[in-house]
PASEBA-1860 file (N, C-alpha, C; in nm, 3 decimals):
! residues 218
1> XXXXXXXX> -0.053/-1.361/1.338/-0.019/-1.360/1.196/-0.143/-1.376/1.109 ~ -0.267/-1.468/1.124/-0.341/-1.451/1.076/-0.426/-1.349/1.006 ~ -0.405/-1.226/1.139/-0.522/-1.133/1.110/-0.464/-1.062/1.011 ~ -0.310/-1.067/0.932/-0.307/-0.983/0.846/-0.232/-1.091/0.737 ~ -0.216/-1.182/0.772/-0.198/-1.279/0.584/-0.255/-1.308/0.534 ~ -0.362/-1.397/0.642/-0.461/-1.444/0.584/-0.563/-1.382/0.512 ~ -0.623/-1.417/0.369/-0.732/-1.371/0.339/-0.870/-1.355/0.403 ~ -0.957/-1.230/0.379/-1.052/-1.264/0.424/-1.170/-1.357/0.346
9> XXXXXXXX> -1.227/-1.376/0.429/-1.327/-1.523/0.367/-1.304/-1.677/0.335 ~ -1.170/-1.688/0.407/-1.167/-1.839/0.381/-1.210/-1.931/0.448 ~ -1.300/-2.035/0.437/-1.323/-2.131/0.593/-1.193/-2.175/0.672 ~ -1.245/-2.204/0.784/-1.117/-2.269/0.889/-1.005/-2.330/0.803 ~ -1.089/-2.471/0.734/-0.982/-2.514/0.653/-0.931/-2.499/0.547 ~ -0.968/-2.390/0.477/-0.874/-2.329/0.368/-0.760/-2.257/0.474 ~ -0.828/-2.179/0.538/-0.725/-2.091/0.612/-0.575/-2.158/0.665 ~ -0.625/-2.282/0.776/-0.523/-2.358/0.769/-0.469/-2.440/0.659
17> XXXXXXXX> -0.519/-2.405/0.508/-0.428/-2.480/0.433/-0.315/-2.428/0.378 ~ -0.337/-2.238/0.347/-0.279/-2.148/0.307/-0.168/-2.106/0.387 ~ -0.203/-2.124/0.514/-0.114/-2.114/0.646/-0.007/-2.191/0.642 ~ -0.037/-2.315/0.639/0.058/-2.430/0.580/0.170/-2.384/0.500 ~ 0.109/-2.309/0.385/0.261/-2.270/0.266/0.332/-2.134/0.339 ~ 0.318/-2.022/0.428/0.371/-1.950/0.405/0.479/-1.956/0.525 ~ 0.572/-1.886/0.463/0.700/-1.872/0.549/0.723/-1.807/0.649 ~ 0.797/-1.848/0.767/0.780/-1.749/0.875/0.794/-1.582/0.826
25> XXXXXXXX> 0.749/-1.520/0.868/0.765/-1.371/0.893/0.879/-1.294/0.858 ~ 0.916/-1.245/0.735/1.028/-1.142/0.766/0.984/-1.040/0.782 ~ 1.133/-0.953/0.861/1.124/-0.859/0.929/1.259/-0.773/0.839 ~ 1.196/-0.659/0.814/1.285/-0.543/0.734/1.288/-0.388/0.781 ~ 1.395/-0.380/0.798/1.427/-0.239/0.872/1.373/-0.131/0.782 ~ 1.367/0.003/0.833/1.314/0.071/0.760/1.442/0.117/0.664 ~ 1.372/0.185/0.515/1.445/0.163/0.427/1.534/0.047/0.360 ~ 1.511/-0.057/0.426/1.556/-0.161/0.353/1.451/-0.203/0.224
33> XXXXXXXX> 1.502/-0.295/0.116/1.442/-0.307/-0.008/1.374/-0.426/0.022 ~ 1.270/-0.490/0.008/1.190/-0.652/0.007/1.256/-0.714/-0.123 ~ 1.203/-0.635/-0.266/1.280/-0.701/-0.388/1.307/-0.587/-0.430 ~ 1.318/-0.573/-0.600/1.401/-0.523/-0.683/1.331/-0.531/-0.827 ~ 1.307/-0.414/-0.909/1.315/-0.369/-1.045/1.423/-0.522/-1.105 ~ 1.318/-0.636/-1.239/1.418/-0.751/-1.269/1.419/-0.843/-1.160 ~ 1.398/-0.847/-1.025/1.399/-0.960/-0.920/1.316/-1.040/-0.952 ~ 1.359/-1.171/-0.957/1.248/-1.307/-0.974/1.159/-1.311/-0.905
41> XXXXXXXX> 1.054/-1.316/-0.987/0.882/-1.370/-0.888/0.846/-1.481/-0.848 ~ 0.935/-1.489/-0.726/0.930/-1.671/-0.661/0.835/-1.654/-0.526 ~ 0.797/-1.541/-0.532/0.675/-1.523/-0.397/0.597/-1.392/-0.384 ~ 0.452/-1.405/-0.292/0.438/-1.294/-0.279/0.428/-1.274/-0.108 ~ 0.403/-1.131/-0.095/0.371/-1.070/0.036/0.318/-1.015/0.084 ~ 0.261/-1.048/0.175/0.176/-0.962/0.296/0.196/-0.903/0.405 ~ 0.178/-0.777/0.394/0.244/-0.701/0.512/0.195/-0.720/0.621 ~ 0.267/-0.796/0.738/0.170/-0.798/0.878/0.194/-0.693/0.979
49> XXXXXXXX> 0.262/-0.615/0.953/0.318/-0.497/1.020/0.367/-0.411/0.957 ~ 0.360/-0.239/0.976/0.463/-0.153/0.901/0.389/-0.121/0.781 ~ 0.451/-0.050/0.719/0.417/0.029/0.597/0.527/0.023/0.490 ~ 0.507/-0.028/0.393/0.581/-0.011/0.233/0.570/0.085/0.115 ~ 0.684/0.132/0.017/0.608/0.200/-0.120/0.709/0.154/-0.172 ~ 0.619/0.121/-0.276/0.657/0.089/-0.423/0.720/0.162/-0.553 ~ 0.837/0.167/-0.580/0.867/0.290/-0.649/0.939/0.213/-0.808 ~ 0.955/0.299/-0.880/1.017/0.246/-1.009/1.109/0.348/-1.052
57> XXXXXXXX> 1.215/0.320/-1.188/1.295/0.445/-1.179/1.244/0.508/-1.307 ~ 1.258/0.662/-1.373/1.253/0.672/-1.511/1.387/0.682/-1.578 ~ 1.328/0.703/-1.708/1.436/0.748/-1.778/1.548/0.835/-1.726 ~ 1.549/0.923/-1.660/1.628/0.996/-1.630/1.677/1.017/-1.508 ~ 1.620/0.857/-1.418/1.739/0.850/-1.327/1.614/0.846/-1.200 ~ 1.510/0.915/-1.182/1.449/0.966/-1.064/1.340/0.853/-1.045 ~ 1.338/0.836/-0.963/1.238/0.735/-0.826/1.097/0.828/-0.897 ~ 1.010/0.761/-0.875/0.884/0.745/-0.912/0.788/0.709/-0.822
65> XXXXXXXX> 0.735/0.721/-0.758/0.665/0.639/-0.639/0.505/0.549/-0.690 ~ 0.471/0.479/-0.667/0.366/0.367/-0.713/0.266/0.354/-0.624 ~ 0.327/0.367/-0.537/0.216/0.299/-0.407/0.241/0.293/-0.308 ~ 0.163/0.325/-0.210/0.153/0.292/-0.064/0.110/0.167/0.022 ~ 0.183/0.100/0.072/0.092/-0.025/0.123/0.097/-0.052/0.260 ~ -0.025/-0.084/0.311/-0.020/-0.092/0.477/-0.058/-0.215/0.511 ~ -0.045/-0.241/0.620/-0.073/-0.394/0.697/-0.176/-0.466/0.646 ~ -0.170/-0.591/0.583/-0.288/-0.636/0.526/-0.272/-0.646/0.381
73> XXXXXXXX> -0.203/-0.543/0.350/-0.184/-0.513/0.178/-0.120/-0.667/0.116 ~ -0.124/-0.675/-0.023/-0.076/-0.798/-0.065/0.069/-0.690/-0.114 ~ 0.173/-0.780/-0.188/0.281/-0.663/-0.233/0.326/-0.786/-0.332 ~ 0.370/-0.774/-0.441/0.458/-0.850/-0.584/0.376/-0.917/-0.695 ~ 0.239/-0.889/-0.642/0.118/-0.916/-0.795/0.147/-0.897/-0.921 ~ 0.224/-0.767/-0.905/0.285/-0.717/-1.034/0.405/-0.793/-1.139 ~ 0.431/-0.894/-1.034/0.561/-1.016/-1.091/0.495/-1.123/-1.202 ~ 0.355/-1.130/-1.160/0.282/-1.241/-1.268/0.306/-1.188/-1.385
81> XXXXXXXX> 0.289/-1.057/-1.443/0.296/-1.079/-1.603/0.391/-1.111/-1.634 ~ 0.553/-1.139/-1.591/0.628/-1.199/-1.699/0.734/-1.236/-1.603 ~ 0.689/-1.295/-1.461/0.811/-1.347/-1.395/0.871/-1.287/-1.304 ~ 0.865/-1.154/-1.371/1.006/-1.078/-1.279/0.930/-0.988/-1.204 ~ 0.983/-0.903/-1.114/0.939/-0.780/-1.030/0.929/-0.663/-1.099 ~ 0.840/-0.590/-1.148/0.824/-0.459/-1.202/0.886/-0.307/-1.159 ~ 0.865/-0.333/-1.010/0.929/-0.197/-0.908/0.996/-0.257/-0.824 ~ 1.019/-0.139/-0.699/1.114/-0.202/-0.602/1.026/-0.168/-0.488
89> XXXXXXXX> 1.064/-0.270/-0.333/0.963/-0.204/-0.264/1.020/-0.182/-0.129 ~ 1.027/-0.055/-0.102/1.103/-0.065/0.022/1.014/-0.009/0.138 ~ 1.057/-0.058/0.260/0.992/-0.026/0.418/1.075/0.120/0.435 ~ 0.890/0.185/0.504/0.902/0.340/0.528/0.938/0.308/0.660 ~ 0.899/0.222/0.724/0.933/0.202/0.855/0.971/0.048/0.943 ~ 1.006/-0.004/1.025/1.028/-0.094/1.043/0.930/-0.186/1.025 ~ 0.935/-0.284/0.943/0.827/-0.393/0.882/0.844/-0.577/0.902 ~ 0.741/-0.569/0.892/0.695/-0.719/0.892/0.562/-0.783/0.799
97> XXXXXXXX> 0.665/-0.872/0.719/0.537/-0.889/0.577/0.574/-1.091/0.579 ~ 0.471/-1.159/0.614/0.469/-1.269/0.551/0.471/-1.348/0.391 ~ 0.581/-1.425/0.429/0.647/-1.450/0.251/0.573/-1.634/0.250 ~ 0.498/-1.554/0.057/0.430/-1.690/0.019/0.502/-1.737/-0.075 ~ 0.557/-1.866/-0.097/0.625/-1.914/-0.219/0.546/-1.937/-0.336 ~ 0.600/-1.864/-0.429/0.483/-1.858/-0.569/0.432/-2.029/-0.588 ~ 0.529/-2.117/-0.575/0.492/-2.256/-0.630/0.388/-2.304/-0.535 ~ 0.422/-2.301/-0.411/0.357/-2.330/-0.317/0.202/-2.292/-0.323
105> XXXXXXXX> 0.228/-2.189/-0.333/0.070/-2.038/-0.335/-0.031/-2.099/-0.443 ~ 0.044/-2.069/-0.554/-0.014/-2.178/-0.715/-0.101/-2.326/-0.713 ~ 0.004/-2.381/-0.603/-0.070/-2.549/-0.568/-0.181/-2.521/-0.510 ~ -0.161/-2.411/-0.355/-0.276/-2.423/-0.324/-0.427/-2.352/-0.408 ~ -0.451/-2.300/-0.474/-0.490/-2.182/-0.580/-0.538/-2.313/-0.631 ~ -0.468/-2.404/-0.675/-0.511/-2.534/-0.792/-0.633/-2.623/-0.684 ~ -0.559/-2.625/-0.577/-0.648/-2.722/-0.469/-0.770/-2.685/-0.416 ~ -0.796/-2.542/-0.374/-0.903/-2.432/-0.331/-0.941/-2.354/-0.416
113> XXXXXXXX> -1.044/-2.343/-0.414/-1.112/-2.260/-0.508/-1.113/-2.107/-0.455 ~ -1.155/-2.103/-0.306/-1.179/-2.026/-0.223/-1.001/-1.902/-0.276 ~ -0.913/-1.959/-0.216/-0.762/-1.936/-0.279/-0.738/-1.897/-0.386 ~ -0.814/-1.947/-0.489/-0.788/-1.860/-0.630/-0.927/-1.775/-0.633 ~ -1.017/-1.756/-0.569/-1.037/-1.642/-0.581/-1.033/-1.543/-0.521 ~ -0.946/-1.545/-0.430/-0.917/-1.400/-0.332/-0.833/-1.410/-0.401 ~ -0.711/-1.448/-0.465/-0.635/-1.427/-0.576/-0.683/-1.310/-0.665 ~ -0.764/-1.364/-0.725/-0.827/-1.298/-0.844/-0.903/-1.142/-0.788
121> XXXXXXXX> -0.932/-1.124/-0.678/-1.017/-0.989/-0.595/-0.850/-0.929/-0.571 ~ -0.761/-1.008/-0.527/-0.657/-0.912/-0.485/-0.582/-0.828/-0.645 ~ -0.571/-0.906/-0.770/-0.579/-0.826/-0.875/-0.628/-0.760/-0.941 ~ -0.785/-0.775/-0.875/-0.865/-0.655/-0.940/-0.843/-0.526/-0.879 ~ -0.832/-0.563/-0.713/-0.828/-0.417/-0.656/-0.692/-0.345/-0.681 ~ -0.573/-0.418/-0.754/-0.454/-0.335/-0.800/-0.494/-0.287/-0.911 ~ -0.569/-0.298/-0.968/-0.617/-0.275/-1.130/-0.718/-0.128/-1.072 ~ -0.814/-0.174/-0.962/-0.895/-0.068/-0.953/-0.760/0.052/-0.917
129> XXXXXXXX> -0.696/0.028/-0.784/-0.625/0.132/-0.708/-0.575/0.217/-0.865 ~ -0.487/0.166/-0.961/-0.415/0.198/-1.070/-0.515/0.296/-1.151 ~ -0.640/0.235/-1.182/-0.719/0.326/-1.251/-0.754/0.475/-1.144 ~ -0.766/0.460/-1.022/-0.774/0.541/-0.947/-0.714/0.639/-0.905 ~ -0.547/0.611/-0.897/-0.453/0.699/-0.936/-0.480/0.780/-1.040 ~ -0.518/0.703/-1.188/-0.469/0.791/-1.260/-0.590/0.899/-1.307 ~ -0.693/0.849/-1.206/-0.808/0.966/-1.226/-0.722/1.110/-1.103 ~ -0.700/1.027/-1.049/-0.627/1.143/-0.968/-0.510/1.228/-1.023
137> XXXXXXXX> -0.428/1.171/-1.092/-0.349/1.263/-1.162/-0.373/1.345/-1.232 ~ -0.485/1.284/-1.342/-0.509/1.333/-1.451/-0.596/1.427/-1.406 ~ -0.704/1.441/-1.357/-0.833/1.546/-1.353/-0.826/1.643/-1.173 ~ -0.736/1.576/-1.114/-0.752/1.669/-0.998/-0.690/1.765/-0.950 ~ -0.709/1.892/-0.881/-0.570/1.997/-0.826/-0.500/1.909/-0.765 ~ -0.402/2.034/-0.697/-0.336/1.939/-0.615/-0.354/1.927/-0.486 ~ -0.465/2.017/-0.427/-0.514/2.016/-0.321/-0.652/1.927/-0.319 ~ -0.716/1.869/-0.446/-0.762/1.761/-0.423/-0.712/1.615/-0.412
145> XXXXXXXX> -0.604/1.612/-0.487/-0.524/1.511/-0.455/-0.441/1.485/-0.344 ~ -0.420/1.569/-0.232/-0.367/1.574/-0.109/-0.448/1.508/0.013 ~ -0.567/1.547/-0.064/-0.727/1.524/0.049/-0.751/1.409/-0.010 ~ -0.761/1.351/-0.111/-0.799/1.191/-0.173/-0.695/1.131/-0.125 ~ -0.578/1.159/-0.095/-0.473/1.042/-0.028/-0.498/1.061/0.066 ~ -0.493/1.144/0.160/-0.500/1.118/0.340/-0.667/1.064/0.370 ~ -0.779/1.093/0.318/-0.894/0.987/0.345/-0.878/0.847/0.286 ~ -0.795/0.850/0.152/-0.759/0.706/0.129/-0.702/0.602/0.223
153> XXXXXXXX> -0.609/0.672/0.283/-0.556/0.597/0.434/-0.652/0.616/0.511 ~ -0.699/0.695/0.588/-0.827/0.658/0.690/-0.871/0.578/0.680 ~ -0.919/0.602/0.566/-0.991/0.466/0.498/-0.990/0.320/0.531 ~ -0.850/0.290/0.469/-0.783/0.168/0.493/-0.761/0.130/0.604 ~ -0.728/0.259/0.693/-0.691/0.215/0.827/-0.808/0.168/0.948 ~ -0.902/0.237/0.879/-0.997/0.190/0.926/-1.066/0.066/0.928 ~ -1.055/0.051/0.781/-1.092/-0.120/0.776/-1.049/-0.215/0.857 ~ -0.920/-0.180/0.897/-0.833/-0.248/0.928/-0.837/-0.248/1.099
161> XXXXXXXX> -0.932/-0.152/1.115/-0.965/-0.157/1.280/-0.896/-0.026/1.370 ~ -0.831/-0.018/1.291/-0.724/0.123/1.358/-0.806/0.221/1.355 ~ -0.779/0.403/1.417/-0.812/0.511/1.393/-0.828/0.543/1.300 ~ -0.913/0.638/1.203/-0.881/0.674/1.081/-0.876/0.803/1.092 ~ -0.939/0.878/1.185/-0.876/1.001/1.215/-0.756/1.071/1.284 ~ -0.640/0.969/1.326/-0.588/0.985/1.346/-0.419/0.920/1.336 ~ -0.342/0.922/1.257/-0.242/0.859/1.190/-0.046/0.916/1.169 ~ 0.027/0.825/1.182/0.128/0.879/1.145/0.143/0.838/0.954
169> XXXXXXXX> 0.167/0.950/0.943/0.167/0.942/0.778/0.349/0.937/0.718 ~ 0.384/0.772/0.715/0.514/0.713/0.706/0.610/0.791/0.575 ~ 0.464/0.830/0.492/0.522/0.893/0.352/0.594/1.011/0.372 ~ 0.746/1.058/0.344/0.768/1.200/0.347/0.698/1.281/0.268 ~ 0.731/1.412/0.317/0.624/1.498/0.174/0.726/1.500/0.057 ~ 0.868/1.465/0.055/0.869/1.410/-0.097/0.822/1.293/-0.190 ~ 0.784/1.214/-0.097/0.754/1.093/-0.145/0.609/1.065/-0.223 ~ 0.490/1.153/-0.111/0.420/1.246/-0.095/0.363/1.345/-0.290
177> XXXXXXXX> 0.483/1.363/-0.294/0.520/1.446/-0.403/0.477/1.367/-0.519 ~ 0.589/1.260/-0.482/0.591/1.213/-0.580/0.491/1.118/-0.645 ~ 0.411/1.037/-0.550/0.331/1.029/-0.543/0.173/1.055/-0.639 ~ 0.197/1.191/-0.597/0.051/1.277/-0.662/0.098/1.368/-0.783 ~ 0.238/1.334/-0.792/0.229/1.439/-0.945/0.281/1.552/-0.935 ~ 0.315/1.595/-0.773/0.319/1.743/-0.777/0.462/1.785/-0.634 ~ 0.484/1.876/-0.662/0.640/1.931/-0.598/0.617/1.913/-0.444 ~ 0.697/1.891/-0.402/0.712/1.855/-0.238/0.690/2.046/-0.138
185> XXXXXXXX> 0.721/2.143/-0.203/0.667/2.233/-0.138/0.507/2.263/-0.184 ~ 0.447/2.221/-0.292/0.335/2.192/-0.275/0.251/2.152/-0.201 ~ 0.301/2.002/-0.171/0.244/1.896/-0.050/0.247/2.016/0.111 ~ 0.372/2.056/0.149/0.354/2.130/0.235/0.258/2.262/0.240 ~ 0.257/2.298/0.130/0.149/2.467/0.129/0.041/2.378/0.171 ~ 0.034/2.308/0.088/-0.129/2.269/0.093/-0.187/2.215/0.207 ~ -0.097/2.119/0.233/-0.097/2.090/0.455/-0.109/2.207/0.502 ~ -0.040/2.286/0.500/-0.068/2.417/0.545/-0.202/2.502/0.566
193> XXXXXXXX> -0.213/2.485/0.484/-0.360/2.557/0.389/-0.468/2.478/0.480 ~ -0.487/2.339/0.487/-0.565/2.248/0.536/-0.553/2.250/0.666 ~ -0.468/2.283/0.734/-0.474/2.273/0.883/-0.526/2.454/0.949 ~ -0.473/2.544/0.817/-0.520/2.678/0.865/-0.683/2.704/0.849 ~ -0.716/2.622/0.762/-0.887/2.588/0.775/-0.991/2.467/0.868 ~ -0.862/2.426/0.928/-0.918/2.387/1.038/-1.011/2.229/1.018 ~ -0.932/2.204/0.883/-0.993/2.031/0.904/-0.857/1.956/0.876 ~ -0.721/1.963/0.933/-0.658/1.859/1.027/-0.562/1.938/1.105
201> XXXXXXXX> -0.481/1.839/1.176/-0.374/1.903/1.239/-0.250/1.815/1.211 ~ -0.139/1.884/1.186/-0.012/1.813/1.165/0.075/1.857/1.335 ~ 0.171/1.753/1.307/0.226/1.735/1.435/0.345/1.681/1.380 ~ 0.461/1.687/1.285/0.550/1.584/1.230/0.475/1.512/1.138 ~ 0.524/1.399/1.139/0.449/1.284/1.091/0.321/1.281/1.113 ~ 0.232/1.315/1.222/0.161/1.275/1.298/0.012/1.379/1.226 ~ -0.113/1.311/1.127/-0.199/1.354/1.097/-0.323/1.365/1.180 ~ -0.404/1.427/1.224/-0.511/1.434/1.292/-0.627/1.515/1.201
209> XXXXXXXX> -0.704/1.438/1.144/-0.801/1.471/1.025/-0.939/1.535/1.131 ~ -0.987/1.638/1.168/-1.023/1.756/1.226/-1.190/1.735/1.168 ~ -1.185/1.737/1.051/-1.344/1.760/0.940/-1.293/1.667/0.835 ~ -1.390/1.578/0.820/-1.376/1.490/0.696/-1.451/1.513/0.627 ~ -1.571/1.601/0.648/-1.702/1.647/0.554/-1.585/1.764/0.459 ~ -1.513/1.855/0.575/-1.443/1.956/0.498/-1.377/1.925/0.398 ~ -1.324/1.811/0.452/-1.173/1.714/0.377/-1.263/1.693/0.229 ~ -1.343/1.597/0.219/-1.413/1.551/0.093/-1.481/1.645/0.026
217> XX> -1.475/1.800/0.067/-1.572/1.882/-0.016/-1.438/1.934/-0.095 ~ -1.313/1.915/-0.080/-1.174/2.020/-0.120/-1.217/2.027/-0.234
END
């Protein structure tokens, strides 16, 4: 459980102090919801297993997608500005995310310094990811935005010790879609397109990134 609740950089005994507050492990089937659009912000979470997205609804009824989050990820930051839960977040696949009790989390934050500031790094990097998106919406095709999300996961996955060239990608290509701004037979041409040039291979779910020099020149 450590290697994915815990923050990185805390000494031994911060680590075991933070450890202390959090709750055993839930476990959520895929497609099940964690919270809810209005759900009280009485904790947050860390995914120690599995993959999540974050979605919101609009005006007119349709799912929205927000975010992708993988093992390690924090998930309900978004509850601090006014209490409540902003989106909803449901498992793409069968999951496991350790639950921190906001009061609990807060004390320790007051007691460690170390604690409030991986706090404070875990809201910047939602602030960065957010600005990052929306450079991606705003200024890119959509075949650059196809190639900035699948190295974005490498990416991550890599940090994280895993393959990065090689991945099941939990997101459907509607989700996919929705995601980047752009139509779900889009997402597919453009997979298409990318595997007929020979920097990845699809298999189902199953991504195999071929040329990453190719990938980052799209």
């Amino acid at each position: 459980m450590r290697q994915y609740c815990m923050p990185e950089g805390l000494s031994a005994t911060d680590t075991d102090k933070l450890q202390s507050v959090i709750v055993n492990a839930r476990n959520i089937r895929r497609g099940e919801t964690l919270f809810r659009i209005g759900d009280t912000f009485d904790a947050l979470y860390a995914i120690r297993s599995g993959s999540l997205k974050t979605v919101v609804t609009s005006a007119n009824g349709r799912d929205q997608v927000m975010g992708l989050h993988l093992g390690g990820d924090a998930l309900g930051l978004e509850g601090f500005e006014n209490g409540h839960h902003a989106c909803r977040a449901v498992a793409l696949e069968d999951s496991s995310v350790c639950v921190v009790p906001l009061s609990a989390f807060e004390r320790a934050c007051r007691e460690t310094i170390a604690i409030q500031r991986r706090l404070l790094q875990l809201l910047s990097r939602e602030v960065v990811r957010k600005s990052t998106q929306t450079v991606i919406l705003g200024t890119l095709r959509a075949d650059e935005r196809v190639a900035a999300l699948l190295l974005d996961i490498s990416s991550r996955l890599t940090r994280r010790g895993y393959a990065g060239n090689e991945f099941n990608l939990r997101f459907t290509r509607d989700d996919m879609g929705s995601f980047l701004g752009i139509t779900l037979e889009t997402v597919s041409r453009t997979l298409s397109r990318f595997q007929a040039k020979g920097l990845l291979r699809t298999d189902g779910k199953l991504i195999h990134i071929l040329d990453f020099d190719g990938l980052r020149a799209v």
